[in-house]
PDB file of N, H, CA, C and O in Angstrom:
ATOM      1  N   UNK A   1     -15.495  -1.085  33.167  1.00  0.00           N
ATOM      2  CA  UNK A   1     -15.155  -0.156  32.099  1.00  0.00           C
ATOM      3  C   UNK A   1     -16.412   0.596  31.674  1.00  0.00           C
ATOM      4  O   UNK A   1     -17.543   0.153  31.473  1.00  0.00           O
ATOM      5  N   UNK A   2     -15.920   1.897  31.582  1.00  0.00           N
ATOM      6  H   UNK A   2     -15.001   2.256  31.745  1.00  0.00           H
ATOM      7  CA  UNK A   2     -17.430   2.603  31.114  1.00  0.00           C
ATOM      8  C   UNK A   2     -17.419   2.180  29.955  1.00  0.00           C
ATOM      9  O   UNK A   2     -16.402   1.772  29.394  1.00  0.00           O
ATOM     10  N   UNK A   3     -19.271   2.254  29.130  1.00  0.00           N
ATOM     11  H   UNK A   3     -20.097   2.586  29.586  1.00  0.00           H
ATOM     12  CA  UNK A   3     -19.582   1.998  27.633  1.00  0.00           C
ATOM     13  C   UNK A   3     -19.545   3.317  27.059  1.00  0.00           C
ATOM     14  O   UNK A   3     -19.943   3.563  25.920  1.00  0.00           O
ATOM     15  N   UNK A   4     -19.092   4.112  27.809  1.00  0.00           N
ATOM     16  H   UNK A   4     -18.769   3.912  28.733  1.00  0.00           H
ATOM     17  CA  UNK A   4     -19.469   5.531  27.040  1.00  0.00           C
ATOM     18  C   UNK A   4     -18.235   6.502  27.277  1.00  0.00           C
ATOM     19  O   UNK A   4     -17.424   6.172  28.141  1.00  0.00           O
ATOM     20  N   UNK A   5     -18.041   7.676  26.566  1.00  0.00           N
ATOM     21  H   UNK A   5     -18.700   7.944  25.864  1.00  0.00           H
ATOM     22  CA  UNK A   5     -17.361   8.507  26.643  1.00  0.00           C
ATOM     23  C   UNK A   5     -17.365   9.915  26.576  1.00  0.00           C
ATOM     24  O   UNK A   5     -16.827  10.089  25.482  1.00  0.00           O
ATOM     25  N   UNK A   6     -17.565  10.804  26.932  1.00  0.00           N
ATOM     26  H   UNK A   6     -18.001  10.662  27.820  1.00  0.00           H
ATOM     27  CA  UNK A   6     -18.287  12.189  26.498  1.00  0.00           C
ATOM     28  C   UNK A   6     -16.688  13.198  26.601  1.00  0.00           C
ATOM     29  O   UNK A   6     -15.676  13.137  27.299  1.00  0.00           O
ATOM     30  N   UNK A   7     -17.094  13.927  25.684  1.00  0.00           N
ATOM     31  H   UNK A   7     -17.917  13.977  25.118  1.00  0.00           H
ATOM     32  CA  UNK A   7     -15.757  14.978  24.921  1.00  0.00           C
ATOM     33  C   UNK A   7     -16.532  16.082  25.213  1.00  0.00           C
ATOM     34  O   UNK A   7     -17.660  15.911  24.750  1.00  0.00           O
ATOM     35  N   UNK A   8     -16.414  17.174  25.797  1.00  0.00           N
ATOM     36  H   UNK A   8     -15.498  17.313  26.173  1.00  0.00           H
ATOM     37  CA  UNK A   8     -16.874  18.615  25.582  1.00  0.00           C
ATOM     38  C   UNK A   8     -16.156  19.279  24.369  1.00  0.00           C
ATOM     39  O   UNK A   8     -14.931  19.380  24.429  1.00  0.00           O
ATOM     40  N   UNK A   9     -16.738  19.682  23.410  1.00  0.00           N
ATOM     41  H   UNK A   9     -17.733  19.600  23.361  1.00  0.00           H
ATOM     42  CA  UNK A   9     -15.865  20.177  21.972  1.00  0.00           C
ATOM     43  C   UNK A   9     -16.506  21.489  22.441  1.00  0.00           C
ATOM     44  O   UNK A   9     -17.680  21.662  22.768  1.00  0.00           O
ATOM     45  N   UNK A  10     -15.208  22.645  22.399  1.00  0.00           N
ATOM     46  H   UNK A  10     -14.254  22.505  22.133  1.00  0.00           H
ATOM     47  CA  UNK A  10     -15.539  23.970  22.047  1.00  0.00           C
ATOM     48  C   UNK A  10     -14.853  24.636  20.708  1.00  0.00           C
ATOM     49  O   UNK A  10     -13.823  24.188  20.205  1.00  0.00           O
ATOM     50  N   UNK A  11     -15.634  25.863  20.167  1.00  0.00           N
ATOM     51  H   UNK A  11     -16.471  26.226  20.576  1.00  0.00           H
ATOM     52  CA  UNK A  11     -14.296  26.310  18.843  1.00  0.00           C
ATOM     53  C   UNK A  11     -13.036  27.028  19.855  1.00  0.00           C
ATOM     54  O   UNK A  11     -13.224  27.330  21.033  1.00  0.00           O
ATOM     55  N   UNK A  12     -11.848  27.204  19.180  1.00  0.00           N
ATOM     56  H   UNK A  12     -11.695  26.959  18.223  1.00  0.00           H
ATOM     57  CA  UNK A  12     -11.018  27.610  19.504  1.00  0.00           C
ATOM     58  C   UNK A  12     -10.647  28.849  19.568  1.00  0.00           C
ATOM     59  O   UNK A  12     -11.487  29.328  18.806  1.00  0.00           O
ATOM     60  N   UNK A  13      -9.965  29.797  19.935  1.00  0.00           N
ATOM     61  H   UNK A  13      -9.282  29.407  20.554  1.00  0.00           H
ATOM     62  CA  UNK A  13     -10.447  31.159  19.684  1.00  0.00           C
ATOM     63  C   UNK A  13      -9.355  31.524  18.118  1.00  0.00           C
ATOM     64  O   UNK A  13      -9.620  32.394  17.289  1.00  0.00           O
ATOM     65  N   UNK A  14      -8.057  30.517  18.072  1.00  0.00           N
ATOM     66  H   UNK A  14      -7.842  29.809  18.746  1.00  0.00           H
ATOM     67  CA  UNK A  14      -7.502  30.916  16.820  1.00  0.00           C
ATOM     68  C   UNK A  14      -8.265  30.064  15.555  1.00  0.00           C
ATOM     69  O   UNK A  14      -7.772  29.932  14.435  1.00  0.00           O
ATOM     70  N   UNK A  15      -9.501  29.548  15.964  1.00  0.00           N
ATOM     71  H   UNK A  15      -9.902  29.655  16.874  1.00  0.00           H
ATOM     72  CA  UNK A  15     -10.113  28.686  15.201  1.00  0.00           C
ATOM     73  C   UNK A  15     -10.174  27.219  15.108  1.00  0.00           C
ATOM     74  O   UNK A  15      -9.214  26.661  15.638  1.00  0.00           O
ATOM     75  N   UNK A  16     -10.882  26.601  14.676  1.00  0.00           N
ATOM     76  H   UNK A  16     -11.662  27.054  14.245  1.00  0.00           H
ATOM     77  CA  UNK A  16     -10.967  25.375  14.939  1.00  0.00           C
ATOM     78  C   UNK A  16     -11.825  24.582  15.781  1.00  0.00           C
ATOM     79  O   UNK A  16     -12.912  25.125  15.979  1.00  0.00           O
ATOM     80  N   UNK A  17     -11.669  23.470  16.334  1.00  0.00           N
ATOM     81  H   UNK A  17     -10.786  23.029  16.173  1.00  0.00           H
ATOM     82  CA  UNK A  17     -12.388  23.027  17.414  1.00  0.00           C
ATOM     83  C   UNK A  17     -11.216  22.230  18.926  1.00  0.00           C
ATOM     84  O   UNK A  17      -9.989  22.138  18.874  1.00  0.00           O
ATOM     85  N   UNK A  18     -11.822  21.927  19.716  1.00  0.00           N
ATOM     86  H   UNK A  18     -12.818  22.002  19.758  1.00  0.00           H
ATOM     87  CA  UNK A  18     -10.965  21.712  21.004  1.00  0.00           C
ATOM     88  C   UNK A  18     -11.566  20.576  21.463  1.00  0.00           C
ATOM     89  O   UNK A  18     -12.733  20.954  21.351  1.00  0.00           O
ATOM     90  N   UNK A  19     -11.637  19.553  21.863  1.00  0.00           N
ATOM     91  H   UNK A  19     -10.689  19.247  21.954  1.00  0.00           H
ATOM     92  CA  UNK A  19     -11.839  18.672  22.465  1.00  0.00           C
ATOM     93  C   UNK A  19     -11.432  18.057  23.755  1.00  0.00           C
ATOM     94  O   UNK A  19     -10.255  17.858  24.057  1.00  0.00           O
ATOM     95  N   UNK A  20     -12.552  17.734  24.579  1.00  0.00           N
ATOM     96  H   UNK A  20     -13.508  17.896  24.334  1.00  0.00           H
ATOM     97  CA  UNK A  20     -11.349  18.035  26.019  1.00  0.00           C
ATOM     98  C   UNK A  20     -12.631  16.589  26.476  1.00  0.00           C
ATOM     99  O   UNK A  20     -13.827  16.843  26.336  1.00  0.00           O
ATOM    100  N   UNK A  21     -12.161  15.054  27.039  1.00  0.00           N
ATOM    101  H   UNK A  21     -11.189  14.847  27.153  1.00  0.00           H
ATOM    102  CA  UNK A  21     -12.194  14.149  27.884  1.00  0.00           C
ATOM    103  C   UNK A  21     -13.200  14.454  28.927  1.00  0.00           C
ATOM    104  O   UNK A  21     -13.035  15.494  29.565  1.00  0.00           O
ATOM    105  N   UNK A  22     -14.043  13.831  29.149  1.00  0.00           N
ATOM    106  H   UNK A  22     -14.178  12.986  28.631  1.00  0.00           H
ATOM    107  CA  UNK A  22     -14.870  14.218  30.615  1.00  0.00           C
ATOM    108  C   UNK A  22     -14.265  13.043  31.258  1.00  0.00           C
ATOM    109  O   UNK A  22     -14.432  11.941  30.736  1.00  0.00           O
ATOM    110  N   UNK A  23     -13.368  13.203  32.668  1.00  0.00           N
ATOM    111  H   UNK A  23     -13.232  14.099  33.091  1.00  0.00           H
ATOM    112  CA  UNK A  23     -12.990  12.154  33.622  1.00  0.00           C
ATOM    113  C   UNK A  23     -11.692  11.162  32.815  1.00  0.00           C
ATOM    114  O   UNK A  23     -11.723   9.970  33.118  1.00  0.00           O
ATOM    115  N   UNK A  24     -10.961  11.451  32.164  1.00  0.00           N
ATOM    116  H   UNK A  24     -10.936  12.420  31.918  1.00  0.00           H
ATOM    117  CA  UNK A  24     -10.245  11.140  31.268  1.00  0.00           C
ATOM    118  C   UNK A  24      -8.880  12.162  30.940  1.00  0.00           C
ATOM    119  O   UNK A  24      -9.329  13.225  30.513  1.00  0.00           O
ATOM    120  N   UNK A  25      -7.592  12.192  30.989  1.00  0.00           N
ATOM    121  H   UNK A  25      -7.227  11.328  31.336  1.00  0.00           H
ATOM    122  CA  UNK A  25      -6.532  12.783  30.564  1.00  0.00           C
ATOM    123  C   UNK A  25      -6.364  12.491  28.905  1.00  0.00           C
ATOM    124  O   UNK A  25      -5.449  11.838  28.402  1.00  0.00           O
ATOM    125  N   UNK A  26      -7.590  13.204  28.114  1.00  0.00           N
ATOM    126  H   UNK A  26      -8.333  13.734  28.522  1.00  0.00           H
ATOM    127  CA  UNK A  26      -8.068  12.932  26.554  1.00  0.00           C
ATOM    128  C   UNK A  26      -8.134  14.347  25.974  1.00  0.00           C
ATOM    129  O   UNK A  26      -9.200  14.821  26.366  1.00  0.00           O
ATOM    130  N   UNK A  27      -7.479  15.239  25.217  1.00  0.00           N
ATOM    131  H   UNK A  27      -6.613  14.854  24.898  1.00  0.00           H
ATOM    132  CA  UNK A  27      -6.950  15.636  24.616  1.00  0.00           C
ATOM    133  C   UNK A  27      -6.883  15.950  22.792  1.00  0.00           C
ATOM    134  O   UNK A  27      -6.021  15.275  22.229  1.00  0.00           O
ATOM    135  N   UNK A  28      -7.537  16.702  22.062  1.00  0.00           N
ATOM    136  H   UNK A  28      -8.237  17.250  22.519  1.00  0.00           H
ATOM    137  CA  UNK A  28      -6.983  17.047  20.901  1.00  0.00           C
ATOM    138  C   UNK A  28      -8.148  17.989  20.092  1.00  0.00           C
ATOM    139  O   UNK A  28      -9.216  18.464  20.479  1.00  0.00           O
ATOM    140  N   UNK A  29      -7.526  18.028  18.951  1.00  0.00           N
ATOM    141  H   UNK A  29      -6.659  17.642  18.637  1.00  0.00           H
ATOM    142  CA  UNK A  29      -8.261  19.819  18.604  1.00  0.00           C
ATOM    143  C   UNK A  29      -8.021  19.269  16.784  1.00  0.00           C
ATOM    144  O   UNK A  29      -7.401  18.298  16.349  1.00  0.00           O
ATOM    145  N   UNK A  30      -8.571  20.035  16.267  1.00  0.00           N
ATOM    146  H   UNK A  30      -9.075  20.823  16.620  1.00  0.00           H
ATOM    147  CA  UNK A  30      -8.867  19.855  14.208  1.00  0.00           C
ATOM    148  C   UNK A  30      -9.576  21.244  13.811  1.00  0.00           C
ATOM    149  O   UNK A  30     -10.123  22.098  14.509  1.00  0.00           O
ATOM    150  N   UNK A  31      -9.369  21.149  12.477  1.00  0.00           N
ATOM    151  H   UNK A  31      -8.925  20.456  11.910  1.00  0.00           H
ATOM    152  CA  UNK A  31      -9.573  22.704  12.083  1.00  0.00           C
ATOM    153  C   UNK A  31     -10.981  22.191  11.549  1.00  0.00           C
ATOM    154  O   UNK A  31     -11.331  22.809  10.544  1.00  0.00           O
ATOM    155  N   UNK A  32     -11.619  21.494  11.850  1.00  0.00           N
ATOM    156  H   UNK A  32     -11.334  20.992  12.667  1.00  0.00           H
ATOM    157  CA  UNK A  32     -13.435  21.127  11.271  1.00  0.00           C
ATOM    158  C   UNK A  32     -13.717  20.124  12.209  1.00  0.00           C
ATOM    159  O   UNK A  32     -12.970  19.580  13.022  1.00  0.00           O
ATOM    160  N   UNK A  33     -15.057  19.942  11.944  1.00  0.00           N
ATOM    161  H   UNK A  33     -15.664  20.384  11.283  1.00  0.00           H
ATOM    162  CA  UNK A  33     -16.212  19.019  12.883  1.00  0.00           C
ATOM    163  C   UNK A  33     -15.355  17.502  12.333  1.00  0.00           C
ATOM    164  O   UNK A  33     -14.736  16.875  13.193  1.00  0.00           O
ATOM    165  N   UNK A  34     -15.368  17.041  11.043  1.00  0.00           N
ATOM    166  H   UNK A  34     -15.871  17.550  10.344  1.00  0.00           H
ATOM    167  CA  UNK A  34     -14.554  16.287  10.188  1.00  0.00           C
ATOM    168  C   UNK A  34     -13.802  15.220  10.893  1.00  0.00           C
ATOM    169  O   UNK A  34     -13.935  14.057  11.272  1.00  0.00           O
ATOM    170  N   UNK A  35     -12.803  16.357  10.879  1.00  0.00           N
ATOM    171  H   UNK A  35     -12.695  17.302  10.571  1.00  0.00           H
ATOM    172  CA  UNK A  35     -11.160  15.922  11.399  1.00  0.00           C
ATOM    173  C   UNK A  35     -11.478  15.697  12.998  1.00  0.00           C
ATOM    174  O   UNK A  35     -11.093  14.757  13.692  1.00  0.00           O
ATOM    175  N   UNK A  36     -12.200  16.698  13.348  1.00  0.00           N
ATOM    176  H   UNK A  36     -12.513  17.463  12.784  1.00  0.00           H
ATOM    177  CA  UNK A  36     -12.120  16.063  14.969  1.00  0.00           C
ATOM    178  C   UNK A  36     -12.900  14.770  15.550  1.00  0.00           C
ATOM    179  O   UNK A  36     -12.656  14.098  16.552  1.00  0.00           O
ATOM    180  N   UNK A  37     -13.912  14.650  14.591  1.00  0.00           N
ATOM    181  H   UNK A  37     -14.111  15.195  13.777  1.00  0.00           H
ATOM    182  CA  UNK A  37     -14.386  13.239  14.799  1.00  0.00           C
ATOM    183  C   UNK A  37     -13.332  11.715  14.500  1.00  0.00           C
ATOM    184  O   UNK A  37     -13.518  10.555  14.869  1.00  0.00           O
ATOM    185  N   UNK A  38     -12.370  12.244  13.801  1.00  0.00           N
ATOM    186  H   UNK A  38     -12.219  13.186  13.501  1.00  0.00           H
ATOM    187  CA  UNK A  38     -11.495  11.159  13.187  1.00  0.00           C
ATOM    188  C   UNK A  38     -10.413  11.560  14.533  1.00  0.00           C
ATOM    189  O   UNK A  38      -9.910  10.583  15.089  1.00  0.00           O
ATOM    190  N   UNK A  39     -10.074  12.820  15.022  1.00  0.00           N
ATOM    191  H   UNK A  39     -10.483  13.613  14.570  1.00  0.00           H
ATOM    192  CA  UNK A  39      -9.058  12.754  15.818  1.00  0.00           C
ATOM    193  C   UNK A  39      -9.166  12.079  17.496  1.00  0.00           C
ATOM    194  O   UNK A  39      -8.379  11.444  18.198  1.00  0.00           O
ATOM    195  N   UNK A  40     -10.719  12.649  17.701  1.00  0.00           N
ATOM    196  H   UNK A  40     -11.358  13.165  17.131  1.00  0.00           H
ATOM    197  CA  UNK A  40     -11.339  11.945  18.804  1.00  0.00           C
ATOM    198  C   UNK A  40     -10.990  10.054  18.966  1.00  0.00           C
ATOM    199  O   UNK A  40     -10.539   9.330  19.854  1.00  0.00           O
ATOM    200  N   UNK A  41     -11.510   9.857  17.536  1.00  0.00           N
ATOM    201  H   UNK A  41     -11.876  10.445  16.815  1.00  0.00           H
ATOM    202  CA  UNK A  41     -11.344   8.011  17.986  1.00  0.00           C
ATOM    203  C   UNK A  41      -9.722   7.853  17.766  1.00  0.00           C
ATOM    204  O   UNK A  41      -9.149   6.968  18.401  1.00  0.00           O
ATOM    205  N   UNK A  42      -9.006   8.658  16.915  1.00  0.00           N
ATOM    206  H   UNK A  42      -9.471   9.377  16.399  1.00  0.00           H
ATOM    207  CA  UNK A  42      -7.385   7.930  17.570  1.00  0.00           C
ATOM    208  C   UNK A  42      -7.219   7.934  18.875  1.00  0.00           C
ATOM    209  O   UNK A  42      -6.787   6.965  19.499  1.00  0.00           O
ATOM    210  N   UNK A  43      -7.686   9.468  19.584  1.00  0.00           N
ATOM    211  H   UNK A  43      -8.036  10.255  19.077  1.00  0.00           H
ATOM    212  CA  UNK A  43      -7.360   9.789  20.999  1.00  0.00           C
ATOM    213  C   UNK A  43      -7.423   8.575  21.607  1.00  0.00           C
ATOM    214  O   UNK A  43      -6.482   7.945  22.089  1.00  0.00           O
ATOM    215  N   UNK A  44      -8.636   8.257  21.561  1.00  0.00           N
ATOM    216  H   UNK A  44      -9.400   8.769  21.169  1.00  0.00           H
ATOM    217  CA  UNK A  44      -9.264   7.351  22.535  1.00  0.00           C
ATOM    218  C   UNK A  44      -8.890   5.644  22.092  1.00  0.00           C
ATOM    219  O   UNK A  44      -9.162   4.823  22.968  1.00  0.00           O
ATOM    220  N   UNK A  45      -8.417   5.221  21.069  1.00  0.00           N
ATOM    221  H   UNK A  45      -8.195   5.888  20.357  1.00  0.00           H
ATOM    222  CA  UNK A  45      -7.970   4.464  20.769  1.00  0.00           C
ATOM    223  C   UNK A  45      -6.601   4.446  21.184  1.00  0.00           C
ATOM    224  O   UNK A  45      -6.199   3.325  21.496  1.00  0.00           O
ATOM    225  N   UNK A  46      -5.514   5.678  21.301  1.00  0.00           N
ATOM    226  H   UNK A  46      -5.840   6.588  21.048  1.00  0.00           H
ATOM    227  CA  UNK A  46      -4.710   5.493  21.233  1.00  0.00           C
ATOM    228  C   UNK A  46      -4.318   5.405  23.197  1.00  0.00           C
ATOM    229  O   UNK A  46      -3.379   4.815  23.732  1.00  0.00           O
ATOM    230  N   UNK A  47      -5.697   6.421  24.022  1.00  0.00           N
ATOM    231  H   UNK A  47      -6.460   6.900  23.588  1.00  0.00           H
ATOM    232  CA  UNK A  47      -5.265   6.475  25.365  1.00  0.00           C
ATOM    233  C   UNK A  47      -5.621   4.857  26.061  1.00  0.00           C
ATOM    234  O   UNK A  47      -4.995   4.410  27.022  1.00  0.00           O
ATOM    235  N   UNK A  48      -6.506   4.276  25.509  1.00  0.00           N
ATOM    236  H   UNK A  48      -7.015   4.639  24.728  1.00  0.00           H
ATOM    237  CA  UNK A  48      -6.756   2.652  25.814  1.00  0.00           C
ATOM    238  C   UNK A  48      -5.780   1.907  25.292  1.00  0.00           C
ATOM    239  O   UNK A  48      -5.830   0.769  25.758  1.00  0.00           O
ATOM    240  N   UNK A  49      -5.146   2.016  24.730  1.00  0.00           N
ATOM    241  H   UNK A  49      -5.105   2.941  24.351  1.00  0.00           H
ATOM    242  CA  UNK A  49      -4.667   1.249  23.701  1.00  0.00           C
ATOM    243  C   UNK A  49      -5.010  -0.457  24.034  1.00  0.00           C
ATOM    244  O   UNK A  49      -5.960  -0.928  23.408  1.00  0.00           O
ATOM    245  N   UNK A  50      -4.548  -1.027  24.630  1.00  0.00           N
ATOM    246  H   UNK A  50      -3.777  -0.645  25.138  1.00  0.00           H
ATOM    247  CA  UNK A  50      -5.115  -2.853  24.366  1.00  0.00           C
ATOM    248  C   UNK A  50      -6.312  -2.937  25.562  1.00  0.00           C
ATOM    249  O   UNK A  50      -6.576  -4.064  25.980  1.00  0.00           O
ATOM    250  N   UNK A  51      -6.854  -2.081  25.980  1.00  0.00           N
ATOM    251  H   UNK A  51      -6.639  -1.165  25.641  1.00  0.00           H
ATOM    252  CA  UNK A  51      -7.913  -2.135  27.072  1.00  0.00           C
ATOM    253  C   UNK A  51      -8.933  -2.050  26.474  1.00  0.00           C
ATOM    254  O   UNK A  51      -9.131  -1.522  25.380  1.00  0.00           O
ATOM    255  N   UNK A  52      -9.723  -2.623  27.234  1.00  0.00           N
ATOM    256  H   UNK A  52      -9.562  -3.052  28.123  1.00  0.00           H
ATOM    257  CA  UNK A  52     -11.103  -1.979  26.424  1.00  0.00           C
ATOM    258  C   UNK A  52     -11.579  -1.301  26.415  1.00  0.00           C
ATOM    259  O   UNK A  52     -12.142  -1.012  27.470  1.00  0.00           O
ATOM    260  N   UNK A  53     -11.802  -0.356  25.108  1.00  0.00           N
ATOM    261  H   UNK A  53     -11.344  -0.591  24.251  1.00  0.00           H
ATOM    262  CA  UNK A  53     -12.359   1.120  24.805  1.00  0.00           C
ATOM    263  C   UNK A  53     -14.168   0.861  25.069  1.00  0.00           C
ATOM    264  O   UNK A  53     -14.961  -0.080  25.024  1.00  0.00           O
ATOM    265  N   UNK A  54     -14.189   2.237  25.339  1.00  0.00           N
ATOM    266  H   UNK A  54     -13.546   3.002  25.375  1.00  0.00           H
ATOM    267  CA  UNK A  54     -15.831   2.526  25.327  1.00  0.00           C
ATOM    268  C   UNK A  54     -16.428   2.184  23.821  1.00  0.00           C
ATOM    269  O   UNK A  54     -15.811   2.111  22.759  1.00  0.00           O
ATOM    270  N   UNK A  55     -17.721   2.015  24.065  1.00  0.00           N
ATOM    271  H   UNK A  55     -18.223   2.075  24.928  1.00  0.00           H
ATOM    272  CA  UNK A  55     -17.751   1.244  22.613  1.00  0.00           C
ATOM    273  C   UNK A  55     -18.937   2.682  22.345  1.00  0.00           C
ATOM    274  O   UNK A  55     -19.553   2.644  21.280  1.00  0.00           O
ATOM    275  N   UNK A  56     -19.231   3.932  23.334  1.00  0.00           N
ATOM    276  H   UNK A  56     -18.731   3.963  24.200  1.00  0.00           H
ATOM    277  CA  UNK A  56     -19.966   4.728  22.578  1.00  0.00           C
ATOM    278  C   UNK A  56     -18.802   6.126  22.892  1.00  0.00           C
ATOM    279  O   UNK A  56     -18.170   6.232  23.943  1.00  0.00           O
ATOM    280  N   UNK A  57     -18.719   7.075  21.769  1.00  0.00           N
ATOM    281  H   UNK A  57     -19.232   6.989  20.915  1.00  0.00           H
ATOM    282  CA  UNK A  57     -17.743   8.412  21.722  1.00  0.00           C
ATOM    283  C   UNK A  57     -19.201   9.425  21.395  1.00  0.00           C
ATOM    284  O   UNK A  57     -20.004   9.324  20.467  1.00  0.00           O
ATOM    285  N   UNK A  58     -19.152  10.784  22.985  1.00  0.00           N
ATOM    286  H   UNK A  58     -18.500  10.866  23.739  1.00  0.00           H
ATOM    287  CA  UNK A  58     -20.336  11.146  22.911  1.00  0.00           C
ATOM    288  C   UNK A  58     -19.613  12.486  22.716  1.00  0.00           C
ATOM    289  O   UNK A  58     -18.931  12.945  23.631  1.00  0.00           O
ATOM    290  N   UNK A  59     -19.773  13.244  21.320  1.00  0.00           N
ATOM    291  H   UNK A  59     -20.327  12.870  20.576  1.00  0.00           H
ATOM    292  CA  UNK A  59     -19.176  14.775  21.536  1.00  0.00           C
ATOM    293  C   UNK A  59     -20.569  16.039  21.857  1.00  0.00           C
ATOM    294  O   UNK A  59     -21.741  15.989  21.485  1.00  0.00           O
ATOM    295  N   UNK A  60     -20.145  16.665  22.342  1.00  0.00           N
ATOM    296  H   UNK A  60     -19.193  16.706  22.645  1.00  0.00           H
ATOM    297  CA  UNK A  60     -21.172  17.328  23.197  1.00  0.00           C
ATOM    298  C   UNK A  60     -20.280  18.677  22.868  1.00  0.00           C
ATOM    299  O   UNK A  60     -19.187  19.082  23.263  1.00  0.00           O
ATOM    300  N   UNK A  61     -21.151  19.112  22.067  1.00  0.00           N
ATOM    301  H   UNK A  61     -22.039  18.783  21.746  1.00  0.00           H
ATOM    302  CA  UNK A  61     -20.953  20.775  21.358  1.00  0.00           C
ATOM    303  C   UNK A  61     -20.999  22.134  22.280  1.00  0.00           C
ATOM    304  O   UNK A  61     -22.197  22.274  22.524  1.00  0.00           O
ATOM    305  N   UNK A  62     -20.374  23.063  22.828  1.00  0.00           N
ATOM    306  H   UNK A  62     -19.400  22.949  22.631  1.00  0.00           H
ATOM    307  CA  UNK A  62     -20.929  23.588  23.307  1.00  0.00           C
ATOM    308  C   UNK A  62     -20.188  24.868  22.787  1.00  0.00           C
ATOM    309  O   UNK A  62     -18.962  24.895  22.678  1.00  0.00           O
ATOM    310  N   UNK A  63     -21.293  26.307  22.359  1.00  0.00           N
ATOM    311  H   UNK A  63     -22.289  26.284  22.448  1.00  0.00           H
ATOM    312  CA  UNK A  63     -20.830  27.563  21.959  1.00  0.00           C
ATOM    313  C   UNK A  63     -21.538  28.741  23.065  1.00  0.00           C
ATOM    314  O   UNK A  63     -22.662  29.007  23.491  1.00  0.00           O
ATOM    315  N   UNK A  64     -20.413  29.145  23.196  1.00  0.00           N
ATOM    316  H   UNK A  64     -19.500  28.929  22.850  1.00  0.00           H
ATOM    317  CA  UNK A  64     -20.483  30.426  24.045  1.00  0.00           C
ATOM    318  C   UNK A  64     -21.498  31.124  23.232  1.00  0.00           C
ATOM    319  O   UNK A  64     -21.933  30.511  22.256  1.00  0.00           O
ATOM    320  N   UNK A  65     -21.951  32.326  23.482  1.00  0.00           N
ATOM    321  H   UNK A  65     -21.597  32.823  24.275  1.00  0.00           H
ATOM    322  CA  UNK A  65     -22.400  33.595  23.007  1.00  0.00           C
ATOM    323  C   UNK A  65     -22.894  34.542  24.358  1.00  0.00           C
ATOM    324  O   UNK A  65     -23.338  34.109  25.421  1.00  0.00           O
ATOM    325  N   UNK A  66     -22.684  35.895  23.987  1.00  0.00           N
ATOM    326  H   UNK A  66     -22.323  36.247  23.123  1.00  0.00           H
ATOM    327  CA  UNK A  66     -22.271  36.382  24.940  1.00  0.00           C
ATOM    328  C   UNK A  66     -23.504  37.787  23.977  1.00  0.00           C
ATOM    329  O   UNK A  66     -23.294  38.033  22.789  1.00  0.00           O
ATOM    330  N   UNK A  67     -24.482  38.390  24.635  1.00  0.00           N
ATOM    331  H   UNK A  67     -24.653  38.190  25.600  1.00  0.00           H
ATOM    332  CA  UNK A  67     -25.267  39.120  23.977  1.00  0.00           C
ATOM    333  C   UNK A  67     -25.459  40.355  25.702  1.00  0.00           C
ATOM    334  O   UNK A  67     -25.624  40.187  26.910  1.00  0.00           O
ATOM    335  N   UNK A  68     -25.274  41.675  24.597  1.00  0.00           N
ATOM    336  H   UNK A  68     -25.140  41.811  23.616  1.00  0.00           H
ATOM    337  CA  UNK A  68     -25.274  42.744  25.413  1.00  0.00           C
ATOM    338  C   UNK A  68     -26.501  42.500  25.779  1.00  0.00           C
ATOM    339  O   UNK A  68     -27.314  41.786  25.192  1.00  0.00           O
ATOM    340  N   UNK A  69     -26.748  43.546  27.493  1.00  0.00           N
ATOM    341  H   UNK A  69     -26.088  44.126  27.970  1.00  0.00           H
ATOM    342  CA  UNK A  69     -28.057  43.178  28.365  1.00  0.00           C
ATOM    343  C   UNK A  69     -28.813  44.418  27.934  1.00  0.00           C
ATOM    344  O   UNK A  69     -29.952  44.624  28.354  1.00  0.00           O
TER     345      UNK A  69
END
């Protein structure tokens, strides 16, 4: 079992944030940093459910920007 878990979080374009599983069918999105930290560990609590979960949740931020050349 891996000890670790890494989430790529991007914002959403109708707002919010997105959370997307690295190597994992993990899944879910919150309208703040907040909520998605609380939504992340149901995810992952809820996709293990009696297995054993990773005991580290690594979110890894990443923002576009896009600047004329």
């Amino acid at each position: 079992m891996d000890k670790e878990i890494i989430f790529l979080v991007e914002e959403a374009e109708e707002g919010g944030y997105v959370a997307k599983a690295l190597g994992y069918s993990i899944h879910t999105e919150a309208e703040n940093i907040e909520e998605l930290r609380k939504a992340v560990k149901d995810a992952v609590k809820c996709h293990f459910g009696d297995k054993e979960i990773p005991s580290v949740i690594r979110l890894h931020l990443v923002k576009d920007e896009v600047l004329a050349a």
